[in-house]
C-alpha positions in Angstrom: 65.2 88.1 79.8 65.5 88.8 76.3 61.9 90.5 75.5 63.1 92.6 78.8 66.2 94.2 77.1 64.4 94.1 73.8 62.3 96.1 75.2 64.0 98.1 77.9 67.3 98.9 76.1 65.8 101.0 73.1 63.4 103.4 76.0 66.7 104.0 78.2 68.5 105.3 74.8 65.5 107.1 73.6 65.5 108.6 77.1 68.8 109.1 76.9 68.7 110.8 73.4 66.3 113.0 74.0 68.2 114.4 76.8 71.1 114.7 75.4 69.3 116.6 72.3 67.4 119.0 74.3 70.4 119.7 76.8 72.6 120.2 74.0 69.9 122.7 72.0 69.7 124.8 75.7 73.1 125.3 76.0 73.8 125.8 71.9 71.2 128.4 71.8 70.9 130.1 75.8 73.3 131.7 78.3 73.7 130.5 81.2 71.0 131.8 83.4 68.7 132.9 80.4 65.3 132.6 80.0 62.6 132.5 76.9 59.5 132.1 77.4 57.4 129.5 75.8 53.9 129.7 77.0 53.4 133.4 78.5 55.7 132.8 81.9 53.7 129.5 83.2 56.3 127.3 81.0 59.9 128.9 80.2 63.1 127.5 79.2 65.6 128.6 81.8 69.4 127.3 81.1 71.0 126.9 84.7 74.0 124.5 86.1 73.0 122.2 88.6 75.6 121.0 91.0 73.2 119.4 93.4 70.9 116.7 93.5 67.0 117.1 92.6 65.2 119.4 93.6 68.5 121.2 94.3 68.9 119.1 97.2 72.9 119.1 98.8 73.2 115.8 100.3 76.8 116.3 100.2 80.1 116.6 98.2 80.6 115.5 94.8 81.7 111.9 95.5 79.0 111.6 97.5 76.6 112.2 95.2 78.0 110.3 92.2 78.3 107.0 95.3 74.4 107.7 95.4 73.7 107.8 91.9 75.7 104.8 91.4 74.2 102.9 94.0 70.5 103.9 93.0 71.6 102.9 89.1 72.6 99.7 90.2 69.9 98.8 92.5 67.1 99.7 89.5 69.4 97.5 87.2 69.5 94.5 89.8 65.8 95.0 90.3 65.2 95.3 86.1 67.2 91.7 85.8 65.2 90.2 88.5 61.7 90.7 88.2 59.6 88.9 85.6 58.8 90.3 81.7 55.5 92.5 82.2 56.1 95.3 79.9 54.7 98.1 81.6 57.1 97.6 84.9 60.3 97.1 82.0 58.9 100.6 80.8 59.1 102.0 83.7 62.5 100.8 84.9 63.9 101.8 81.6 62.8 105.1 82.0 64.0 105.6 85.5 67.7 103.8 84.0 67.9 106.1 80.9 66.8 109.3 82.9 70.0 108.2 85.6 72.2 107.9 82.8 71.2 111.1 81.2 71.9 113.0 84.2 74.6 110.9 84.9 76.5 111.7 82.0 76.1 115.5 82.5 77.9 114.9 86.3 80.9 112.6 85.2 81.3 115.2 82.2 80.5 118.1 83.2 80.0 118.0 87.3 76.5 119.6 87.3 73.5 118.9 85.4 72.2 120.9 83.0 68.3 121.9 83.4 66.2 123.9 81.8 62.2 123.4 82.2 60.6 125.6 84.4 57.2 126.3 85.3 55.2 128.4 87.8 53.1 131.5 88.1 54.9 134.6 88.7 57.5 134.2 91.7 56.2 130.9 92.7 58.1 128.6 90.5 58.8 125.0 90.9 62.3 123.5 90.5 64.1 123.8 87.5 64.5 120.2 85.8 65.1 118.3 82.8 64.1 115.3 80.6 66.6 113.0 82.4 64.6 114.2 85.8 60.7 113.4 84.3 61.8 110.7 83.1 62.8 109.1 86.6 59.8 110.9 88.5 57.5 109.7 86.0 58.8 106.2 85.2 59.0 106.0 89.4 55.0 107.1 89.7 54.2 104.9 86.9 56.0 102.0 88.7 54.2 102.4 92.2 51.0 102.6 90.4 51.9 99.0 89.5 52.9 97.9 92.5 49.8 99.5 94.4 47.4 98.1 91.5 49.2 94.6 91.7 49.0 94.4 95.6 44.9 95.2 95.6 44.8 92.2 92.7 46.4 90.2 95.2 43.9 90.5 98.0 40.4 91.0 96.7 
């Protein structure tokens, strides 16, 4: 348990940090709804409010939301304290944790969350997002890669 949170604890705050930091240097130095470019119009910081869930998904009311994000926080957390140390699955689970408490933060404080990467070609642009939201999506991918690899091990 302790090599997990030795571990763990310090990626969720990095995590954390970092979106703080970035969230913070957006709205410091954009308005709301401004965009710079960064490289040509393919990557751009855009500052927007985000009241909804990922993607800009509405899955219902404020309340609701925060009951879902609450739920999912402490299912991960439950599922952290009960598997076995393997440092790669504690990476990923602290990145999915300190990406939920990133954006987390932003909706008890603020309501919304605050994102700002955006990418896309011309008028076909993907969802604005954030380092709280890579850090989830990619701590999640890197976590069913484990799973998937550690099932195959299993049966050949």
């Amino acid at each position: 348990m302790k090599k997990k949170v030795l571990l763990g604890l310090p990626v969720a705050l990095l995590i954390l940090f970092l979106d703080r930091i970035s969230k913070i240097l957006v709205s410091h130095n954009l308005y709301e709804g401004e965009s710079m470019n960064v490289i040509g119009t393919f990557f751009r910081l855009t500052y927007v409010r985000n009241p909804y869930m990922a993607f800009s998904l509405n899955l219902g009311g404020y309340w609701i939301m925060m009951a879902l994000w609450a739920l999912a926080v402490i299912f991960v957390i439950i599922y952290f304290y009960r598997i076995s140390f393997e440092w790669r699955k504690t990476t990923a689970l602290s990145m999915i944790i300190g990406g939920a408490f990133g954006n987390g933060f932003d909706r008890i404080k603020y309501r919304e969350v605050i994102d700002f990467l955006d990418f896309g070609i011309k008028q076909h642009r993907f969802a604005i997002f954030n380092v709280a939201d890579s850090s989830v999506f990619f701590g999640v991918c890197f976590l069913i890669f484990l799973m998937y690899i550690e099932g195959n091990e299993i049966k050949t």
